[in-house]
C-alpha positions as CSV (number, residue, x, y, z in Angstrom):
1,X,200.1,209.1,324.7
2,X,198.4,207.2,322.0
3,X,195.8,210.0,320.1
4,X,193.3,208.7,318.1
5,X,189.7,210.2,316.3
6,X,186.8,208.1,318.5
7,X,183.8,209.8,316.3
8,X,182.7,206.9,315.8
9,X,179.6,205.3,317.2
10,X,180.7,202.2,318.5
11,X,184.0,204.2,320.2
12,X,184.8,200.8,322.0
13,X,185.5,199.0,318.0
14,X,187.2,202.3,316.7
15,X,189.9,202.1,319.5
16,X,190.5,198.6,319.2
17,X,191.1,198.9,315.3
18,X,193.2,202.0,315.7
19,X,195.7,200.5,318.4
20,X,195.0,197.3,316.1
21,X,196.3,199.1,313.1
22,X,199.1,200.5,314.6
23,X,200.3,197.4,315.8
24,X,199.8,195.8,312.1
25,X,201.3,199.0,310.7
26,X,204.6,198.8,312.8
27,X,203.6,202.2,314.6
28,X,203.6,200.0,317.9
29,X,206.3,197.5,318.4
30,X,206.9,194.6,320.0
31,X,207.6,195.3,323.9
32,X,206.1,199.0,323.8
33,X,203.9,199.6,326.6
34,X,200.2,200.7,326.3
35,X,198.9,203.4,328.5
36,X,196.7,202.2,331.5
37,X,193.2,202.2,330.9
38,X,192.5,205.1,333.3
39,X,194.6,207.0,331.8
40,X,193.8,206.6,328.1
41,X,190.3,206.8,328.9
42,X,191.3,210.2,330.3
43,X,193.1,211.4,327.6
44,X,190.6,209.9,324.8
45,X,187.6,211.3,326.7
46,X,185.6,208.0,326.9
47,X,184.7,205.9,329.7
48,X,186.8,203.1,331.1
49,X,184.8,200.5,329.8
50,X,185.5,201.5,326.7
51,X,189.0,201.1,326.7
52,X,189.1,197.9,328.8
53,X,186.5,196.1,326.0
54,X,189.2,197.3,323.4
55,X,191.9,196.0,325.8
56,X,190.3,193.0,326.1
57,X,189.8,192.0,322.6
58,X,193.5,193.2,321.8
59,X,194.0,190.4,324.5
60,X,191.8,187.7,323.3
61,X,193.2,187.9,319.6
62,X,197.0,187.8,320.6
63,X,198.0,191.6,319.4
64,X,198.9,192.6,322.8
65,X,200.3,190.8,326.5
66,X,198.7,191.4,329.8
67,X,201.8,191.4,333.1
68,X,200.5,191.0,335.9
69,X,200.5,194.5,338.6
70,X,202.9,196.0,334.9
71,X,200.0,196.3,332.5
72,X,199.6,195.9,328.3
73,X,202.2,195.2,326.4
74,X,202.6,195.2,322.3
75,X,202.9,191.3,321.5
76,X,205.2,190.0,318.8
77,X,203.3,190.5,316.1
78,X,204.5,190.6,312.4
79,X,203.9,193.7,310.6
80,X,201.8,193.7,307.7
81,X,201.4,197.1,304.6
82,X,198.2,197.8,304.0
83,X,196.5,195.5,306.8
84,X,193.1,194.6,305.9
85,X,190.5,196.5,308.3
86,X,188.2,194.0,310.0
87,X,184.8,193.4,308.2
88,X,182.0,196.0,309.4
89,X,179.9,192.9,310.8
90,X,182.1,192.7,313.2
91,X,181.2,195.7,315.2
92,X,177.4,193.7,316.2
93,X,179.6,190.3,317.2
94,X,181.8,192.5,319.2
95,X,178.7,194.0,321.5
96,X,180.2,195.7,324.7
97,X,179.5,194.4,328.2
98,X,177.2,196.7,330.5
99,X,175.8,196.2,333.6
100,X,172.6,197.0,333.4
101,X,171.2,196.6,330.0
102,X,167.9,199.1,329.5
103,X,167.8,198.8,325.7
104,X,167.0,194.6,325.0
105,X,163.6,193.2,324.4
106,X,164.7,190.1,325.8
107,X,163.1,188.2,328.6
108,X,165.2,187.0,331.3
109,X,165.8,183.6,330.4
110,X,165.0,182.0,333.6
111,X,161.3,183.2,333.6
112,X,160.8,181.0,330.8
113,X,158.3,177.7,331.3
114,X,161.1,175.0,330.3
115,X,159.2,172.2,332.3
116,X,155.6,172.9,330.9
117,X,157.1,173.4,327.5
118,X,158.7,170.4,327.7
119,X,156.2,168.5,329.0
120,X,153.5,169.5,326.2
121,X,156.2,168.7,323.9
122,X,156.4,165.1,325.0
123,X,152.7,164.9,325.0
124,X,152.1,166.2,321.4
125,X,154.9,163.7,319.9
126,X,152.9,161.2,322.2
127,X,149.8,162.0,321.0
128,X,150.6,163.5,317.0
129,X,153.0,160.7,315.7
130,X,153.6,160.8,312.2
131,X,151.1,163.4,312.2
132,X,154.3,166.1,312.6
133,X,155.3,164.8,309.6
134,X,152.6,165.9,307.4
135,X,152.4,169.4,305.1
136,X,151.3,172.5,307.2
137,X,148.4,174.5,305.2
138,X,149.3,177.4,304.3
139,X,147.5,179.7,307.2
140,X,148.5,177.3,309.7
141,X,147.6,175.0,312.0
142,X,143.6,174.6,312.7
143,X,144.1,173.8,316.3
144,X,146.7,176.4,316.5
145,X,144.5,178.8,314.7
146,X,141.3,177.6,316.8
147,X,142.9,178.0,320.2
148,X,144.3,181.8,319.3
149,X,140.7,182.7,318.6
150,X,139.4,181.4,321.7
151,X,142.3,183.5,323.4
152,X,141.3,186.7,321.8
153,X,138.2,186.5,323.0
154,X,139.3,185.4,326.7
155,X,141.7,187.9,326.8
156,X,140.8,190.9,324.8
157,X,137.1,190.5,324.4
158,X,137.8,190.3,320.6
159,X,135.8,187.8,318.8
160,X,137.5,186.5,315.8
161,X,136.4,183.8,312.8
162,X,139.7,181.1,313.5
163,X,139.4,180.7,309.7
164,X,140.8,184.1,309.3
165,X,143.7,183.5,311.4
166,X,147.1,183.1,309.3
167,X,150.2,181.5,311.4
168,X,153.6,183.0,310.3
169,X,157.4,182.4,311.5
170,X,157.2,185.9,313.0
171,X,156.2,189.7,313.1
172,X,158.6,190.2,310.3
173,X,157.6,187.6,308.0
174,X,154.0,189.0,308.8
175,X,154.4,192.0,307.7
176,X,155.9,190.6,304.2
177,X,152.8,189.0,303.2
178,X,150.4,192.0,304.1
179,X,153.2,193.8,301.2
180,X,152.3,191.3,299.1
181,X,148.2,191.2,299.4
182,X,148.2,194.7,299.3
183,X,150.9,195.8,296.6
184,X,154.0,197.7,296.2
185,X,152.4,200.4,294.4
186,X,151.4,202.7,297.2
187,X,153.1,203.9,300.0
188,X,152.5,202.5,303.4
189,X,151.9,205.1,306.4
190,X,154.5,203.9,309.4
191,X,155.2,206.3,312.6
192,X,158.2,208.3,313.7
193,X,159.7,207.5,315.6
194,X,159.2,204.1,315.9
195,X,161.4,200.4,316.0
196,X,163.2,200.5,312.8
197,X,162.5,196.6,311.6
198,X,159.4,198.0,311.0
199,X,159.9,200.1,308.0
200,X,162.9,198.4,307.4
201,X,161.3,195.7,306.8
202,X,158.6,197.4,304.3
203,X,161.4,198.8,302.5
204,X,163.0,195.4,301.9
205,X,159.5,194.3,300.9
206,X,159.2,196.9,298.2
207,X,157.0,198.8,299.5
208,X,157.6,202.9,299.8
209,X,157.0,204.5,303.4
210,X,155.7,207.9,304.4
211,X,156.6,208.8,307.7
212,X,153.9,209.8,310.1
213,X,155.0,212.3,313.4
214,X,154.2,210.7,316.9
215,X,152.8,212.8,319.9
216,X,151.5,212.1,323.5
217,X,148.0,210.9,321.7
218,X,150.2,208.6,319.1
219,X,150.2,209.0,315.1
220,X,149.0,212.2,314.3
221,X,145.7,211.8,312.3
222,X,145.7,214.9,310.2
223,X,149.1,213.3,308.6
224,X,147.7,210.3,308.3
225,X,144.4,211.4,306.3
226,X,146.9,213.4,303.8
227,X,149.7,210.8,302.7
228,X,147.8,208.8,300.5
229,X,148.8,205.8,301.9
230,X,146.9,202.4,301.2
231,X,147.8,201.3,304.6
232,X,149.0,202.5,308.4
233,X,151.0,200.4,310.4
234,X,150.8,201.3,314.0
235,X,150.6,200.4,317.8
236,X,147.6,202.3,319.5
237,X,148.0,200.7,322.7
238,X,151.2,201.3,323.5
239,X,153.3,203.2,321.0
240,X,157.0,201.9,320.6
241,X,159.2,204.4,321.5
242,X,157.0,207.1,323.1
243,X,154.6,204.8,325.1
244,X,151.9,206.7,324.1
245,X,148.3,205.7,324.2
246,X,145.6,206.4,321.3
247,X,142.0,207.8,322.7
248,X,139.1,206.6,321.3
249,X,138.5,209.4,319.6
250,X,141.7,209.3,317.2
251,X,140.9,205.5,316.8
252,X,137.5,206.1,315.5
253,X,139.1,208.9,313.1
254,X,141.3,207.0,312.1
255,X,139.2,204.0,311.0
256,X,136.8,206.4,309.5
257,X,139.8,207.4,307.6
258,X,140.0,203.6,306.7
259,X,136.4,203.4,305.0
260,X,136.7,206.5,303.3
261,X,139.9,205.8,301.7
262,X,139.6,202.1,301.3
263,X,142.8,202.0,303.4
264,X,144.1,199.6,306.1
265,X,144.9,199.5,309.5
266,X,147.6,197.6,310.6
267,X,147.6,197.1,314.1
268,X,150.4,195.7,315.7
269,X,149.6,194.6,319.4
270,X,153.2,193.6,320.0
271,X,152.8,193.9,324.4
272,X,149.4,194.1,325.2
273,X,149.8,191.0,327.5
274,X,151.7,193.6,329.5
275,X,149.1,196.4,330.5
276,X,150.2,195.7,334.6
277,X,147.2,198.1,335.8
278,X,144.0,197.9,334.6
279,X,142.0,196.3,331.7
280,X,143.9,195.7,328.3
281,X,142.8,198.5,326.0
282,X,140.0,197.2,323.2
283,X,141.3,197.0,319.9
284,X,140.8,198.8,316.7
285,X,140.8,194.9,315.2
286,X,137.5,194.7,317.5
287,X,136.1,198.0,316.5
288,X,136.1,197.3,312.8
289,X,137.4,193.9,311.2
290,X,136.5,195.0,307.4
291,X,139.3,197.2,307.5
292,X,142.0,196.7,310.6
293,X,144.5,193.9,310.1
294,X,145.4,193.2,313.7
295,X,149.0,191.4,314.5
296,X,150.4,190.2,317.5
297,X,153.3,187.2,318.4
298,X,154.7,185.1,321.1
299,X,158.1,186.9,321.3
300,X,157.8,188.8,324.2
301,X,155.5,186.1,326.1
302,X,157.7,183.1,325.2
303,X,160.3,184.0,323.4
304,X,162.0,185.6,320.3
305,X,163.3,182.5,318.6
306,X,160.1,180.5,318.5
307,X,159.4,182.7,315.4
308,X,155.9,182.1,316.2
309,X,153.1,185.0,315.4
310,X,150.0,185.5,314.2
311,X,147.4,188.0,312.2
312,X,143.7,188.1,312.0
313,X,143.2,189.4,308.5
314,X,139.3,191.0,307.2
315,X,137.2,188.9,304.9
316,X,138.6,190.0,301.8
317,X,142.2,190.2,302.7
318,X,142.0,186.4,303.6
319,X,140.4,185.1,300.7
320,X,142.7,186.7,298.6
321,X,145.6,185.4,301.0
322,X,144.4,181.8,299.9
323,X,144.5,182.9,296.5
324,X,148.0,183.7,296.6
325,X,149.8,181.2,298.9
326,X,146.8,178.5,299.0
327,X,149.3,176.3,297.0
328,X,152.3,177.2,300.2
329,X,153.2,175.0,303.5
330,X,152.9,177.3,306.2
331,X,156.7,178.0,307.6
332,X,156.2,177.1,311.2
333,X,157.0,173.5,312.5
334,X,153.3,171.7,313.6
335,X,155.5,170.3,316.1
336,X,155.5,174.2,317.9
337,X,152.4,174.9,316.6
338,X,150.6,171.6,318.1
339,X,152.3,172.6,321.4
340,X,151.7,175.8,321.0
341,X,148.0,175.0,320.8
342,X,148.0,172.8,324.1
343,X,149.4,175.5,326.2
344,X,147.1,178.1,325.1
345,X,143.7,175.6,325.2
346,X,145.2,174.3,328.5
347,X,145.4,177.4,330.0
348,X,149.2,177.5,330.9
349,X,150.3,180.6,329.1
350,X,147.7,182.6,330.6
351,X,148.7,181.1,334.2
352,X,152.6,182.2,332.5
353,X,151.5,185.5,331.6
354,X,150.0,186.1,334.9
355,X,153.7,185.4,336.1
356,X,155.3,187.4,334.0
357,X,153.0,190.2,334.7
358,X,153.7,190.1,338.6
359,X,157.6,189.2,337.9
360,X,157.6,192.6,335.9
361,X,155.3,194.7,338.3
362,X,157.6,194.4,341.1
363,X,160.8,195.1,338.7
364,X,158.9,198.4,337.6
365,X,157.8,199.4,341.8
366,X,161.4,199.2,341.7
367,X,162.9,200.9,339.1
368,X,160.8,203.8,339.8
369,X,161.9,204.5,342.9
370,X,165.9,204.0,341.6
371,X,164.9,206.5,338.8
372,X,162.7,208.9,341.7
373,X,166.4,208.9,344.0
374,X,168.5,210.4,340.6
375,X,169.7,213.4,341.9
376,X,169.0,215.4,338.6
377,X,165.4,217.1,337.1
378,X,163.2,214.5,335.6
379,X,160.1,213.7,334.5
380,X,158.7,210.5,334.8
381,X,156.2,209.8,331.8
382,X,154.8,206.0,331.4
383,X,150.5,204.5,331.0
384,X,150.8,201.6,333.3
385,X,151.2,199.4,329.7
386,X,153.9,197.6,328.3
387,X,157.3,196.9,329.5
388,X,159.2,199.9,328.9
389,X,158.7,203.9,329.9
390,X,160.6,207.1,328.8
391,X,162.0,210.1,331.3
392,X,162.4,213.3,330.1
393,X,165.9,214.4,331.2
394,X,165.9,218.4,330.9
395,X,169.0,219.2,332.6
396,X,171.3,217.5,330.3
397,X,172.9,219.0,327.3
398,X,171.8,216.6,324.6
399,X,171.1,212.7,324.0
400,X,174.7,211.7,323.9
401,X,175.5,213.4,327.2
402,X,172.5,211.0,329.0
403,X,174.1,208.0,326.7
404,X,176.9,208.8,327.9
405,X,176.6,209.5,331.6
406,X,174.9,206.0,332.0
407,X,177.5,204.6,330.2
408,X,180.1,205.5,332.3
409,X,177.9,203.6,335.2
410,X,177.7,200.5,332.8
411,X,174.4,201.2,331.9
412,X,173.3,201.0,328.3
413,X,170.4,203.1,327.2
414,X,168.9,204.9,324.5
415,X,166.9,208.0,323.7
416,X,163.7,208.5,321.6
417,X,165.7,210.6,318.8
418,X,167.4,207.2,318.2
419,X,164.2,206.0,317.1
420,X,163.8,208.4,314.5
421,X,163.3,207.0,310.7
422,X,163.4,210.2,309.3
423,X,165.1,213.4,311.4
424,X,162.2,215.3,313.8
425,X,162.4,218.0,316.5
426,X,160.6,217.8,319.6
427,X,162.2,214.1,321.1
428,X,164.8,215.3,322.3
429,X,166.6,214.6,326.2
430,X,163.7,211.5,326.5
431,X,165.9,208.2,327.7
432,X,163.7,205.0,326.5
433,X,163.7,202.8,330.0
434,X,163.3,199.0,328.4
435,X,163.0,196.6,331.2
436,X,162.0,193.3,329.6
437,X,165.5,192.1,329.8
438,X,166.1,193.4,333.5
439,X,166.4,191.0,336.7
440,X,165.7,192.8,339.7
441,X,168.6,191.6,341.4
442,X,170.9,193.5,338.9
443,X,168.4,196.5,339.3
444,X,169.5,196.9,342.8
């Protein structure tokens, strides 16, 4: 029986470059017969899944023969000394199949509005000519920029100056520029855990992060108000992994602690078109605009690859944001951003969000009740916001054992503790419940 170390993270990749080494190495030869995946999955300790994915892509690239009601079989394959091992990137193109996936961020594809999309592109080219053509400004679009204020206000009850609105290709991208108007030489306050790109994406920036704990009423304030940081980046609505939701009472600490320190809040809004019960939750952008940078994109409404967000920046910020980049186009097409503008003045993404929010309350009703029916100890802990939850899980042993036991159903899912920038205690057996991505036909 073939014996080989599966410590690895992606166990799925390990076991296909093993048996693919082995193969390369002369180990296995031409004709020899690979254990069935049951069995090997047995003997390995992993699920099936695992070793059919490995199987499969063993299959696809010629290093082993499938016989019908016989099984695998080595192909005829030359041996090669010192095989190369396949490039790391290659574990993210070779993403395993799952069922159910519980992790993504993605929207179901077919709840996207292809036909008024397309029908407002049509219009704008109809109407904008050779205007698309023409250089962006820097900030953006001043339609774009004047319908996104006028949606603020609609939506959130947040009045903004559309001047101070800058367009960028993206959250990402966003959060490069605020490095650069606010420097490199102090560190920036981010939470933990939180969705890695964030500091991640600081880090490539040049900027230095101190790492802020998370508990049920978000960042922790007395953390924040010691790390000398010259800004905070965080999500009071609905924190990202934890769900958990900022009082007032933190919020108004915190931009006290703003004032005092001649700090800034950045405050990204990332799902706040997806509170499903209840008012959307005011924002710290609204409480105090000298000091709060507030950030928000289309991603989750529309979708990822638009790379199409936004950021209302204070007074000052903005005027030295034309200072530096006053002599830059602006990276997003006008063509999406004149379209862009139509839906929003139009009113057709609020009728789309309004879609969206129904679509996703009913998969919710419903995954509550499949997660109420486990037959294990649970505790259900979600605020009504967003499009994800977390369940505390105390029965199990440790994070890998939930990971694991829903993978062996073909579920993927992760835990807060994978969340973690910088290694906490206290988030431990917490599965993060993503359902953005989820059809409720699949749910069942």
């Amino acid at each position: 029986m073939l014996t080989y170390d599966l410590s690895d993270k992606n166990k799925y990749y390990a076991l296909y470059r093993a048996i693919r080494g082995d193969i390369l190495s002369g180990n296995l030869k031409h004709g020899d017969k690979l254990p069935s995946k049951r069995s090997l999955a047995e003997h390995l300790g992993v699920s099936v899944i695992t070793v059919q994915t490995a199987y499969e892509q063993l299959l696809a690239e010629g290093y082993i023969q499938s016989e019908q009601r016989r099984g695998y079989f080595v192909a005829e394959v030359s041996p090669q000394n010192g095989a190369p091992t396949p490039h790391p990137l290659c574990v993210e193109e070779m993403e395993e199949s799952y069922s159910l996936d519980l992790c993504s961020g993605r929207a179901p594809v077919k709840l996207f509005p292809f036909s008024t999309w397309a029908k407002l592109m049509r219009q704008t080219l109809s109407e904008e000519g050779g205007h698309l053509l023409e250089r962006v400004p820097c900030d953006g679009d001043r339609t774009l920029k004047e319908a996104i204020a006028a949606y603020l206000y609609r939506f959130r009850g947040f009045k903004v100056d559309a001047r101070h609105v800058v367009i960028g290709a993206g959250a990402e991208y966003l959060y490069g520029v605020i490095v650069q108007l606010l420097g490199r030489d102090k560190p920036y306050a981010v939470e933990n855990p939180a969705y890695a790109r964030v500091p991640q994406t600081y880090a490539l920036n040049g900027a230095k992060c101190n790492y802020i704990a998370v508990d049920d009423c978000g960042v922790k304030v007395d953390e924040v108000e010691k790390s000398g940081a010259c800004a905070l980046h965080i999500s009071p609505s609905h924190q990202y992994p934890t769900g958990a939701v900022m009082p007032a009472a933190n919020r108004s600490r915190l931009i006290g602690w703003a004032e005092k320190s001649g700090a800034y809040i950045i405050e990204d809004d990332y799902d706040s078109e997806f509170r499903l019960f209840g008012k959307p939750l005011q924002t710290m952008a609204a409480m105090n605009g000298e000091r709060v940078i507030y950030i928000n994109t289309f991603s989750k409404t529309l979708a990822p690859s638009l790379r199409m967000g936004y950021m209302v920046l204070p007074p000052e910020l903005y005027a030295r944001y034309r200072n530096l980049f006053g002599n830059s186009a602006n990276v997003v097409p006008l063509f999406e951003q004149k379209t862009l503008a139509k839906m929003l003045d139009g009113g057709f993404f609020e009728r789309h969000v309004n879609r969206l929010r129904n679509y996703y309350r009913g998969v919710r009703s419903l995954l509550l009740q499949k997660i109420e029916n486990l037959p294990v100890e649970k505790e259900i802990i979600e605020t009504g916001g967003g499009l994800h939850l977390t369940v505390r899980l105390p029965s199990f042993a440790s994070d890998e054992e939930i990971k694991k036991a829903a993978k062996d159903r073909g579920i993927k899912i992760k835990c807060v503790s994978d969340y973690l920038i910088k290694p906490a205690e206290g988030y431990e057996k917490i599965a993060v419940v993503n359902y953005s991505s989820v059809e409720a036909e699949r749910l069942k």
